[in-house]
Biopython code that builds the backbone (N, CA, C, O; Angstrom):
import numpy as np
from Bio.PDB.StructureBuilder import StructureBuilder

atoms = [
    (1, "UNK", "N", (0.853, -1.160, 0.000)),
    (1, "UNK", "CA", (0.000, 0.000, 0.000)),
    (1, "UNK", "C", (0.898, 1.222, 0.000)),
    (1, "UNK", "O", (2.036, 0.947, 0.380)),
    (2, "UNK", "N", (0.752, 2.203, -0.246)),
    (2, "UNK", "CA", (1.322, 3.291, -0.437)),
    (2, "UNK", "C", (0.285, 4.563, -0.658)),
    (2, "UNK", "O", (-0.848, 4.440, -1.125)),
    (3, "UNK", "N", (0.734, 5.488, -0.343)),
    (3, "UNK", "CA", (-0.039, 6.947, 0.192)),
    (3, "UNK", "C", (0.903, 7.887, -0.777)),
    (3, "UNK", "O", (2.133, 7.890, -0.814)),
    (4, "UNK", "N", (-0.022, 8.695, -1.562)),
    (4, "UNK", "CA", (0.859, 9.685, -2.563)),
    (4, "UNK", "C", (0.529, 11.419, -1.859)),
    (4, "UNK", "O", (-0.614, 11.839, -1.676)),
    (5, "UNK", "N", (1.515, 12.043, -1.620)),
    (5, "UNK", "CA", (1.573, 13.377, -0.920)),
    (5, "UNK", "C", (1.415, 14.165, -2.002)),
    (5, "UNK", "O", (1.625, 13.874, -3.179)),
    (6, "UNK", "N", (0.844, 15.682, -1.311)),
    (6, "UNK", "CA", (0.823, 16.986, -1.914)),
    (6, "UNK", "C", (2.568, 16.866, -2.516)),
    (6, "UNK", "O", (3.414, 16.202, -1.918)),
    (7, "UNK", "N", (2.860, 17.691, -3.855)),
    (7, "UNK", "CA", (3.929, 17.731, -4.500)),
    (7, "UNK", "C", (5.034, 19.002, -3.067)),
    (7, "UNK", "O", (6.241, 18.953, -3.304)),
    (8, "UNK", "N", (4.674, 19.909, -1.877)),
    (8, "UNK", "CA", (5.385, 20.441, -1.683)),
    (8, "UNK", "C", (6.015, 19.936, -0.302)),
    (8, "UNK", "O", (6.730, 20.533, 0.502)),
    (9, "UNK", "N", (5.436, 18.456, -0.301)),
    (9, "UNK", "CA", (5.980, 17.341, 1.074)),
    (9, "UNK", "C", (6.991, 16.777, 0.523)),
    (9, "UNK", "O", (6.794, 15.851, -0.264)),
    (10, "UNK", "N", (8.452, 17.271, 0.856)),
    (10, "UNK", "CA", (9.370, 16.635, 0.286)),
    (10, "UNK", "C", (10.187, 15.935, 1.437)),
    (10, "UNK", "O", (10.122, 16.103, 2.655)),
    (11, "UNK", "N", (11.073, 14.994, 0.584)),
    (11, "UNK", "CA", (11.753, 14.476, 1.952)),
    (11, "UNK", "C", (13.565, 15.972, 2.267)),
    (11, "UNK", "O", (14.572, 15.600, 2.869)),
    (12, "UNK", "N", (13.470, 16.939, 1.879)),
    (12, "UNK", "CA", (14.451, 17.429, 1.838)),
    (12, "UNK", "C", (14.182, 19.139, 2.544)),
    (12, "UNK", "O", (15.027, 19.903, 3.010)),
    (13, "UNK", "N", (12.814, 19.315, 2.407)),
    (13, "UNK", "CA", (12.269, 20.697, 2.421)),
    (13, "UNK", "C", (11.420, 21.245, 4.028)),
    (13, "UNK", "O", (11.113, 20.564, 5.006)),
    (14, "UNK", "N", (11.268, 22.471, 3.811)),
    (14, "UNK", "CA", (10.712, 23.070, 5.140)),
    (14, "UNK", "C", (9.599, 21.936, 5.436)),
    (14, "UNK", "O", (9.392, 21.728, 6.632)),
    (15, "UNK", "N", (8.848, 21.168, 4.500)),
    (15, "UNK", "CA", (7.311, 20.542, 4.699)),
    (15, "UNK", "C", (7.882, 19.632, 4.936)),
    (15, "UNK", "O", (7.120, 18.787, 4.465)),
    (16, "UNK", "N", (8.769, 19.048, 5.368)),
    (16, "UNK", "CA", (9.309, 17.213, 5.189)),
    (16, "UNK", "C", (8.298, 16.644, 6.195)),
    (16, "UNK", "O", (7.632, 17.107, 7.121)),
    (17, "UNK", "N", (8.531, 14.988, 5.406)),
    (17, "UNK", "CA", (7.787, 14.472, 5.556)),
    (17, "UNK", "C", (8.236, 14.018, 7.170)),
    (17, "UNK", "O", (9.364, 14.195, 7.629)),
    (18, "UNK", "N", (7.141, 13.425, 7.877)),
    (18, "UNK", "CA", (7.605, 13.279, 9.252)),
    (18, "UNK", "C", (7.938, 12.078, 9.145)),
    (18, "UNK", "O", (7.485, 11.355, 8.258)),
    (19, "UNK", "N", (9.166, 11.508, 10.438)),
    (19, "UNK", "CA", (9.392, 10.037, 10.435)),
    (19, "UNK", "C", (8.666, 9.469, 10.697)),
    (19, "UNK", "O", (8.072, 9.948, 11.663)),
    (20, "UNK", "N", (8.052, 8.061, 10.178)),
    (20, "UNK", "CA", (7.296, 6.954, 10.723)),
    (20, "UNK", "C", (7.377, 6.694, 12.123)),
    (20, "UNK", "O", (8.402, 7.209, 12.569)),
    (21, "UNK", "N", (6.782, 6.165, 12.905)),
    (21, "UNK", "CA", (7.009, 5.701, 13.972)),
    (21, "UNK", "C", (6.910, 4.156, 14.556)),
    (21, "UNK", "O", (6.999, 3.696, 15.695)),
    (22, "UNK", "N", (6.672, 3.527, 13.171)),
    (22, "UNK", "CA", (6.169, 2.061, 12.989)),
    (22, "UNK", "C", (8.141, 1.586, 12.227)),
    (22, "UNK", "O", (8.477, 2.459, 11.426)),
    (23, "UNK", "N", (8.718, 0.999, 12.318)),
    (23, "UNK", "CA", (9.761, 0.351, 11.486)),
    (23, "UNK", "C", (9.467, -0.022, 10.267)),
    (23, "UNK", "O", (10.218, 0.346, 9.363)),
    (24, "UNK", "N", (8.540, -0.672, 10.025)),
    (24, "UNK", "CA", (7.739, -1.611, 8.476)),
    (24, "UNK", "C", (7.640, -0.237, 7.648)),
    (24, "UNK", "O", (7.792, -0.620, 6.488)),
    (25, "UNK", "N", (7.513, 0.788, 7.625)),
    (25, "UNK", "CA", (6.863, 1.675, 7.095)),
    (25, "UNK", "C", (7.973, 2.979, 6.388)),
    (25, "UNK", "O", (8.433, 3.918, 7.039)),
    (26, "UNK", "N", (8.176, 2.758, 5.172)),
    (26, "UNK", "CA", (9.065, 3.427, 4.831)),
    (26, "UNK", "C", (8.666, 4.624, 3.638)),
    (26, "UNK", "O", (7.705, 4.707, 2.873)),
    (27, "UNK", "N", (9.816, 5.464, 3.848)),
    (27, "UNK", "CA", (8.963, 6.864, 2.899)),
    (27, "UNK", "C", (10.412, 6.694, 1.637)),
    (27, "UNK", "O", (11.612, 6.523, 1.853)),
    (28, "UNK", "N", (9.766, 6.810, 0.528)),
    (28, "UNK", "CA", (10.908, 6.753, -0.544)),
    (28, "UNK", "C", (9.858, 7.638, -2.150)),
    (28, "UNK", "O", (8.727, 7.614, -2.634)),
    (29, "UNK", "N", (10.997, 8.199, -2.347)),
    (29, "UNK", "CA", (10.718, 9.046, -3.742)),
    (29, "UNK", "C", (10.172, 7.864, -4.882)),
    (29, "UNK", "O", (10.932, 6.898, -4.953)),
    (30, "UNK", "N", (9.124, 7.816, -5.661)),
    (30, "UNK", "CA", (9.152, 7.476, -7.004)),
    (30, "UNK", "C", (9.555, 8.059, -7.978)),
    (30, "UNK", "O", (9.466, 9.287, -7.968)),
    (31, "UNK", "N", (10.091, 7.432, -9.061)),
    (31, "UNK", "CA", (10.416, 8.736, -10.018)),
    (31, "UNK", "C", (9.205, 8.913, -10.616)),
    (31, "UNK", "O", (8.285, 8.117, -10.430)),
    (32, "UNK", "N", (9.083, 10.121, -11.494)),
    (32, "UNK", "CA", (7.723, 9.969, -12.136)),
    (32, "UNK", "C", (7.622, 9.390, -13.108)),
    (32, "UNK", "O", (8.670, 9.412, -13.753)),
    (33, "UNK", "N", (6.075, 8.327, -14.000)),
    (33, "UNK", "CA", (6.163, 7.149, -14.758)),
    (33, "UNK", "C", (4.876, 7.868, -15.874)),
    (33, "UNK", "O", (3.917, 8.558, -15.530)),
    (34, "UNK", "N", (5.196, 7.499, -17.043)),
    (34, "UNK", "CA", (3.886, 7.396, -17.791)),
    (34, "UNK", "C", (3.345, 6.227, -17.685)),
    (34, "UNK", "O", (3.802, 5.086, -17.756)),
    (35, "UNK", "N", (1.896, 6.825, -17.435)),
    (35, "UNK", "CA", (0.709, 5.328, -17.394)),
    (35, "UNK", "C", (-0.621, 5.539, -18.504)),
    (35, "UNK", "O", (-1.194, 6.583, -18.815)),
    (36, "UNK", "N", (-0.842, 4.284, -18.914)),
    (36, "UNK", "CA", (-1.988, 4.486, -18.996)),
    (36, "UNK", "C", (-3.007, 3.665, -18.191)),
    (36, "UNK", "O", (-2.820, 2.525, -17.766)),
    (37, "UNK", "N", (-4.163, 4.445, -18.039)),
    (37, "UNK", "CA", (-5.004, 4.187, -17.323)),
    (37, "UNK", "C", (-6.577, 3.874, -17.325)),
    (37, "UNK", "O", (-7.271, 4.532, -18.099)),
    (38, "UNK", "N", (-7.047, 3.124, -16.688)),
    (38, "UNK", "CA", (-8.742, 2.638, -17.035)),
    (38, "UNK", "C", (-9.208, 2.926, -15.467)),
    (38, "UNK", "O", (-8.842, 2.407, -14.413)),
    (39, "UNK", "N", (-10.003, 3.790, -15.708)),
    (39, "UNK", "CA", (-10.770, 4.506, -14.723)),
    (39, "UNK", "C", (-12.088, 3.729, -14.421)),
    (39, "UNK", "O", (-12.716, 3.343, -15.407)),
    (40, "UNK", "N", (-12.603, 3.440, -13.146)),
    (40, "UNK", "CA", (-13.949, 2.463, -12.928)),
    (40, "UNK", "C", (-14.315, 2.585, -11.528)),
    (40, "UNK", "O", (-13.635, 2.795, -10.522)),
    (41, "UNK", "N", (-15.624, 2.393, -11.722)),
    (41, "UNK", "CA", (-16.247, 2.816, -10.472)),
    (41, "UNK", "C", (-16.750, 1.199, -9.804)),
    (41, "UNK", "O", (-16.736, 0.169, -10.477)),
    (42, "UNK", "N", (-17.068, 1.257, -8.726)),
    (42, "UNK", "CA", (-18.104, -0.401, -8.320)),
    (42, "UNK", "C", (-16.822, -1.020, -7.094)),
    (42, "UNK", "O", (-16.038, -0.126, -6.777)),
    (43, "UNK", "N", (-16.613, -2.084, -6.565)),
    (43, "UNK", "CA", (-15.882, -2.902, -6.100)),
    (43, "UNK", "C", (-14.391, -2.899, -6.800)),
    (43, "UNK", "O", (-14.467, -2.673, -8.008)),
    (44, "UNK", "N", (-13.293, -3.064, -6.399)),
    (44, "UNK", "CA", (-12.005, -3.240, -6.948)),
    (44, "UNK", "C", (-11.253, -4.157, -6.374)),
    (44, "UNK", "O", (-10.178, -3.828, -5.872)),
    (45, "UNK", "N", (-11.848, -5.906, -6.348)),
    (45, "UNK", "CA", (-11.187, -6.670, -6.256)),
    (45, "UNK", "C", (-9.824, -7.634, -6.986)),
    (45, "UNK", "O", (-9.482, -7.425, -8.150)),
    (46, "UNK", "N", (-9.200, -8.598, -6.187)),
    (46, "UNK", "CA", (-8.715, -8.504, -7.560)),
    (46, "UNK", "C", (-9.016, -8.913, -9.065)),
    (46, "UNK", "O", (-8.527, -8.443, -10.093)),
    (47, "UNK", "N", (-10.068, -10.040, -8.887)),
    (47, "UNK", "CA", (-10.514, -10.419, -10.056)),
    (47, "UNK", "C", (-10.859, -8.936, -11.341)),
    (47, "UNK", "O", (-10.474, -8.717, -12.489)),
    (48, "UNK", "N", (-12.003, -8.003, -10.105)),
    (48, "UNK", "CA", (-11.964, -6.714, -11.262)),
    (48, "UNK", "C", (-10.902, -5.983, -11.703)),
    (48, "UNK", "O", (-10.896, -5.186, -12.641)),
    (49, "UNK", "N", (-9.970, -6.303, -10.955)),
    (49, "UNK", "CA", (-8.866, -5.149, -11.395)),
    (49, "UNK", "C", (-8.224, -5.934, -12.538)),
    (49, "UNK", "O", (-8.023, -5.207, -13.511)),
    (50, "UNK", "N", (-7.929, -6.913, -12.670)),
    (50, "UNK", "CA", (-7.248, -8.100, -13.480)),
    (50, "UNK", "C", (-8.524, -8.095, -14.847)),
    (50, "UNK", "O", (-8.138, -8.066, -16.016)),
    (51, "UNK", "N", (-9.668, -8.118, -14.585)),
    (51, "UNK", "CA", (-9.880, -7.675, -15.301)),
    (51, "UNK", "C", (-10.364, -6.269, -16.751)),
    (51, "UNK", "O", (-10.783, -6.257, -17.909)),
    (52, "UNK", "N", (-10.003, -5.426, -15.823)),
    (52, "UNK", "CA", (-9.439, -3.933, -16.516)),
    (52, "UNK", "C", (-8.517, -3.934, -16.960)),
    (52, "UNK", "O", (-8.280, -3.501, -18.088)),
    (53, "UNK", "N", (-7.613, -4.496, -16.081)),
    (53, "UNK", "CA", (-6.230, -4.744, -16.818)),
    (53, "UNK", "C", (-5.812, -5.055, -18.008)),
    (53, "UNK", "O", (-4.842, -4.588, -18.604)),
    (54, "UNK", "N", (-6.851, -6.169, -18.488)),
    (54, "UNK", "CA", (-6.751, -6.715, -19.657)),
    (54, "UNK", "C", (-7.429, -5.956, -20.564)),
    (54, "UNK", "O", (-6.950, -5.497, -21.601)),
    (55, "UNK", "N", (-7.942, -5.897, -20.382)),
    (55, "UNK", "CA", (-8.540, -4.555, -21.504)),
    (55, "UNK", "C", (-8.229, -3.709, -21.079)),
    (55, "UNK", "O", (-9.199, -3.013, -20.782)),
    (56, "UNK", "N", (-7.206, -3.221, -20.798)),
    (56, "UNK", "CA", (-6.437, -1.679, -21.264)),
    (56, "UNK", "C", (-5.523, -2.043, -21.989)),
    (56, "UNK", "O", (-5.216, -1.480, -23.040)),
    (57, "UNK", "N", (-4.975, -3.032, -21.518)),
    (57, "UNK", "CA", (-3.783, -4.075, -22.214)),
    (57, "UNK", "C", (-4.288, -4.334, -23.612)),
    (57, "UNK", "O", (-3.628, -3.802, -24.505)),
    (58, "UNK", "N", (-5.285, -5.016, -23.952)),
    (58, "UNK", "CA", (-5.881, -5.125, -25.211)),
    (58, "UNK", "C", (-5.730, -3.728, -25.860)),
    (58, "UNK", "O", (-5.238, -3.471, -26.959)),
    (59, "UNK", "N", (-6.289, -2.831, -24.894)),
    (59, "UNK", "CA", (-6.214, -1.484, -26.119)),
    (59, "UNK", "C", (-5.256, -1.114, -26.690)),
    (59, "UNK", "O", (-5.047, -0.736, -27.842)),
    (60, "UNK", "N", (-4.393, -1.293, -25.424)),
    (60, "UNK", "CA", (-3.136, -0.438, -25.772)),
    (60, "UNK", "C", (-2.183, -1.018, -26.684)),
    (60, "UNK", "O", (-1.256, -0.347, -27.137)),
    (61, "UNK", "N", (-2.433, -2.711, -27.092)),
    (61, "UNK", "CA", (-1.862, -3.714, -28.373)),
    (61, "UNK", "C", (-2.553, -3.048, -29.408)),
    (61, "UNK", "O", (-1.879, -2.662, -30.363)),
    (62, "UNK", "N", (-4.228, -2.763, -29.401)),
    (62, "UNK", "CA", (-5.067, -2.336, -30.594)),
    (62, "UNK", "C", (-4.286, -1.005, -30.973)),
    (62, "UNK", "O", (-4.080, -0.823, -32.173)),
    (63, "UNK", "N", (-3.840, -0.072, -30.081)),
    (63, "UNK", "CA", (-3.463, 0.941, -30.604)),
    (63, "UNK", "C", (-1.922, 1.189, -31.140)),
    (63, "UNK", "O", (-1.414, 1.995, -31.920)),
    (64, "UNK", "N", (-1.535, 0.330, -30.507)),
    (64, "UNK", "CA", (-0.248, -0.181, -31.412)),
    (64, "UNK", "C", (0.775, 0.855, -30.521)),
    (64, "UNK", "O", (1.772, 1.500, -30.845)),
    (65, "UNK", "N", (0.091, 0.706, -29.341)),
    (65, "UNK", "CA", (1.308, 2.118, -27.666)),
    (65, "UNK", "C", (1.987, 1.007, -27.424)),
    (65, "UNK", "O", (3.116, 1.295, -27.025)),
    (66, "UNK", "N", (1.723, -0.645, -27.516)),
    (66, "UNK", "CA", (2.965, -1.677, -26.254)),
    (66, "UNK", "C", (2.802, -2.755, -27.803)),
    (66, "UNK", "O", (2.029, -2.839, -28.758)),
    (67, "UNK", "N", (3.907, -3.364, -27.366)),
    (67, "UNK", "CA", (3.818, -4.380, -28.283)),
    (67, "UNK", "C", (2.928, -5.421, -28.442)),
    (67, "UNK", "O", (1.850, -5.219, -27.883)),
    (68, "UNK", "N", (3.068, -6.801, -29.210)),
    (68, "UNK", "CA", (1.547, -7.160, -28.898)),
    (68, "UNK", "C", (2.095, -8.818, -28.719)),
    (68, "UNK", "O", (1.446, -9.858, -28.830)),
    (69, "UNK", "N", (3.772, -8.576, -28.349)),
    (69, "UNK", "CA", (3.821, -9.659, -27.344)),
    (69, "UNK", "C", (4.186, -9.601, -25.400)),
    (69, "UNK", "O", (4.929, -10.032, -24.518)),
    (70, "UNK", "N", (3.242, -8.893, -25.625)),
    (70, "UNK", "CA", (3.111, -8.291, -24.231)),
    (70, "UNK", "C", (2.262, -8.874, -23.697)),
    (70, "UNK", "O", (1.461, -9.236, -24.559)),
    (71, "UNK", "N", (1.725, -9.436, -21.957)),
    (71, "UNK", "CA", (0.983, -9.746, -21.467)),
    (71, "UNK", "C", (0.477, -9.023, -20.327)),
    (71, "UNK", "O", (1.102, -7.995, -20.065)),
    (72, "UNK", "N", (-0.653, -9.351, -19.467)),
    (72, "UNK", "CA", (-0.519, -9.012, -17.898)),
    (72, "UNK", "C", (0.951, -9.864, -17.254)),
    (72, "UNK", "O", (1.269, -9.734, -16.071)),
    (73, "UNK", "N", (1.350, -10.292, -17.737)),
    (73, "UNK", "CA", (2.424, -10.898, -16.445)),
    (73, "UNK", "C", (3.566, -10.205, -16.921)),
    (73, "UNK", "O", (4.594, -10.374, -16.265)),
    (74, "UNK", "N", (3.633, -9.329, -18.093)),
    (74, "UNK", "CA", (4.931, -9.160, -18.510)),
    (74, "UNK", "C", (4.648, -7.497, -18.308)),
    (74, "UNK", "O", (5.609, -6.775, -18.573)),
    (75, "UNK", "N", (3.348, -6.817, -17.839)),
    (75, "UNK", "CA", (4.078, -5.447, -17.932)),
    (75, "UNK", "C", (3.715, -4.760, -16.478)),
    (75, "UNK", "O", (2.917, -5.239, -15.673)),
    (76, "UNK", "N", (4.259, -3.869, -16.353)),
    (76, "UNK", "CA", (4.240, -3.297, -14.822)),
    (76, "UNK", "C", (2.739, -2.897, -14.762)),
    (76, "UNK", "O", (2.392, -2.273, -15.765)),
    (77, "UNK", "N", (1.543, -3.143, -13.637)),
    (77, "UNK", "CA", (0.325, -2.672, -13.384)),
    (77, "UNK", "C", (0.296, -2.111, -11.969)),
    (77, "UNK", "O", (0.857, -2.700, -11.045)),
    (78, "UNK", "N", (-0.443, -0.823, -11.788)),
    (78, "UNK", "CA", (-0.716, -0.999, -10.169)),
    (78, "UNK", "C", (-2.279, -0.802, -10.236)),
    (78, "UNK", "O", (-2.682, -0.293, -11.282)),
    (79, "UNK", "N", (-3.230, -1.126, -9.278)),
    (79, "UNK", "CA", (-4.368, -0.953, -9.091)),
    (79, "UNK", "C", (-4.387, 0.547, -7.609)),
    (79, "UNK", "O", (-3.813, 0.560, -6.520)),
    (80, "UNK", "N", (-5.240, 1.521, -8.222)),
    (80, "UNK", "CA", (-5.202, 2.639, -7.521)),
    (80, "UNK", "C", (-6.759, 2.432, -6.411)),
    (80, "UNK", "O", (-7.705, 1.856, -6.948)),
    (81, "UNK", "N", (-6.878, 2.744, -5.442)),
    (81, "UNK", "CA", (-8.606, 2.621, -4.993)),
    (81, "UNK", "C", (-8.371, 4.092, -4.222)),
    (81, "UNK", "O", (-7.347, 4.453, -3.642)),
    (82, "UNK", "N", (-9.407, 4.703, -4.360)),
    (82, "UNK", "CA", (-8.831, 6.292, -3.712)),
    (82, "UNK", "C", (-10.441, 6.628, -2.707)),
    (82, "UNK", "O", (-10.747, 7.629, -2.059)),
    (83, "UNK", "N", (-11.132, 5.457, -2.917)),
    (83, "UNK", "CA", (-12.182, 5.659, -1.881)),
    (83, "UNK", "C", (-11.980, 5.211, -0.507)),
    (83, "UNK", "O", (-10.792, 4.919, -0.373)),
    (84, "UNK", "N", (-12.596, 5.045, 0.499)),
    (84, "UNK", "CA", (-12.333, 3.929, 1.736)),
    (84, "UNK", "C", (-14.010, 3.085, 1.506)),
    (84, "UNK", "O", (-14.918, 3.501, 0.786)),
    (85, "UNK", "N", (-14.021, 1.827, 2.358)),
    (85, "UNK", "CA", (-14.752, 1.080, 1.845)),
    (85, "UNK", "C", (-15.953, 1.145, 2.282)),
    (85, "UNK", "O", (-16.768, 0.338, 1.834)),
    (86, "UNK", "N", (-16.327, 2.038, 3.181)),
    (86, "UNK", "CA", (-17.710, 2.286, 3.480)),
    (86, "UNK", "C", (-18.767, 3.412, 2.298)),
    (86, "UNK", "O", (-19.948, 3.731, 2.431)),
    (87, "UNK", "N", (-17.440, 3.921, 0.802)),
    (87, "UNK", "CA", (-18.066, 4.766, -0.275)),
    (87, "UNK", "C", (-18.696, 3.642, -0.535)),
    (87, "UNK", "O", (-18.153, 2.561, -0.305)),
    (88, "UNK", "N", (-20.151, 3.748, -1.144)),
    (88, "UNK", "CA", (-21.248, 3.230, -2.150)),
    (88, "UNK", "C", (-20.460, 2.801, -3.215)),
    (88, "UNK", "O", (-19.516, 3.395, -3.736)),
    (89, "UNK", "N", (-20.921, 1.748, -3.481)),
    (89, "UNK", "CA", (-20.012, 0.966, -4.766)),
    (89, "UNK", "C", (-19.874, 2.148, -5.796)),
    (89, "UNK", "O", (-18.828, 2.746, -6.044)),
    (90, "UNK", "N", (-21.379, 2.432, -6.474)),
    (90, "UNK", "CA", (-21.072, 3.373, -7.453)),
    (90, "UNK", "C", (-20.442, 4.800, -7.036)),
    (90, "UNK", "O", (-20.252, 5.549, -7.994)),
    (91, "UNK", "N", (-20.080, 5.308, -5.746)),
    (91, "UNK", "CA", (-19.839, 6.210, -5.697)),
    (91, "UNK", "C", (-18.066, 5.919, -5.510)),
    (91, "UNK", "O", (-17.425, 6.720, -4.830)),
    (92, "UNK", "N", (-17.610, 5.146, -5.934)),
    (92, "UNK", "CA", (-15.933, 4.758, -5.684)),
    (92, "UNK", "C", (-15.567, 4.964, -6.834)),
    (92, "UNK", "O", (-16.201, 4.949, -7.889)),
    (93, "UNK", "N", (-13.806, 5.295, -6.468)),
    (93, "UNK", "CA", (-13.310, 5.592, -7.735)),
    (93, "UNK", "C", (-12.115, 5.000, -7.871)),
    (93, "UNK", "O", (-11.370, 5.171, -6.907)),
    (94, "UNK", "N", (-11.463, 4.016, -9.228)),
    (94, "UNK", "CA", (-10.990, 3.154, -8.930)),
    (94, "UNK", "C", (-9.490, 3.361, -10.258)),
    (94, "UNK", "O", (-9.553, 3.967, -11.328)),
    (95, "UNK", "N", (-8.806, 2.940, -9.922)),
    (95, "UNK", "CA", (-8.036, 2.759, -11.498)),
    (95, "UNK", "C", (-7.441, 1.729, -11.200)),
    (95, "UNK", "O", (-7.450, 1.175, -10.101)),
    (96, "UNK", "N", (-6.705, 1.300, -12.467)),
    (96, "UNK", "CA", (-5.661, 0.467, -12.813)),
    (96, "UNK", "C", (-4.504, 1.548, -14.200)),
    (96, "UNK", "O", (-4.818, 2.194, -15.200)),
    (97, "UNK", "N", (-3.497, 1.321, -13.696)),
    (97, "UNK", "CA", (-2.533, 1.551, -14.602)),
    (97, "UNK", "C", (-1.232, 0.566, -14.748)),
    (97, "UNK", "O", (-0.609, 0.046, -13.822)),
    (98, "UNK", "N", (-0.957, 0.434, -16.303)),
    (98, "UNK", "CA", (0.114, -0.314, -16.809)),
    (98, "UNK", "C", (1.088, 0.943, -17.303)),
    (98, "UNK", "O", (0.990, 1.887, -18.088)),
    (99, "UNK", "N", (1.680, 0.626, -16.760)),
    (99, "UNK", "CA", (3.244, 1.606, -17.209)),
    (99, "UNK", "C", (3.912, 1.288, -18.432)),
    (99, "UNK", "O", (4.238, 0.124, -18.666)),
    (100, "UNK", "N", (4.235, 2.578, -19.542)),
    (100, "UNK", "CA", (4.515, 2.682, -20.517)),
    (100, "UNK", "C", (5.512, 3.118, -20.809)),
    (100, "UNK", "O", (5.748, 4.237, -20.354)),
    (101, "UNK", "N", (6.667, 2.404, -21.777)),
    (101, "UNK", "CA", (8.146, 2.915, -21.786)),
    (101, "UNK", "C", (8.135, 4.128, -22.625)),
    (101, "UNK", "O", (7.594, 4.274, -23.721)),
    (102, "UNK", "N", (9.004, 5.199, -21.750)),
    (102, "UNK", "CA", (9.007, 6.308, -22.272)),
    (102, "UNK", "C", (9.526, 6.683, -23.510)),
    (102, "UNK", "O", (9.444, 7.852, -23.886)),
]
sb = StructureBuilder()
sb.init_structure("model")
sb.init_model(0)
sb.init_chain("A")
sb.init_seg("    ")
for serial, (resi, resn, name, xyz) in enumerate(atoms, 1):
    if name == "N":
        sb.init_residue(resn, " ", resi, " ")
    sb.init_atom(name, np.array(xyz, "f"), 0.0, 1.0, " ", f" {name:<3s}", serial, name[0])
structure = sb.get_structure()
């Protein structure tokens, strides 16, 4: 799991981020990634997410963005959920993104 900050929480700056107080729990920079992404509302288990996946994956072979010997097991995905679980199915908001070489 991972938590994405306002851009002016840096680990270097007046806003830094505060230390954990748990050990397991570590703060580290991502670099930034192009994704593409399939946006969906309802439950985001994994079966649904696996299946978005694949059809973004499909698209993105149809559109000729990843190659088309590419699979789900072969390209980077994360599943995003930005609701908590007491939001109304339809009122959740959900993604999946596969990362695209720049």
């Amino acid at each position: 799991m991972c938590f994405v900050l306002p851009e002016e929480y840096t680990l270097d700056n007046s806003k830094k981020i505060p230390e954990p107080s748990d050990p397991n729990i570590q703060i580290k920079l991502i670099p930034k990634q192009i994704v593409a992404v399939d946006k969906f509302s309802g439950t985001c288990d994994m079966n649904v997410a696996r299946q978005h996946e694949t059809q973004l994956l499909n698209q993105l072979i149809k559109d000729k963005i990843i190659d088309s010997n590419q699979t789900i097991d072969t390209v980077e995905s994360k599943k995003a959920i930005y609701n908590p679980p007491f939001t109304l199915p339809a009122y959740r908001r959900n993604e999946v993104w596969i990362k695209l070489d720049e």
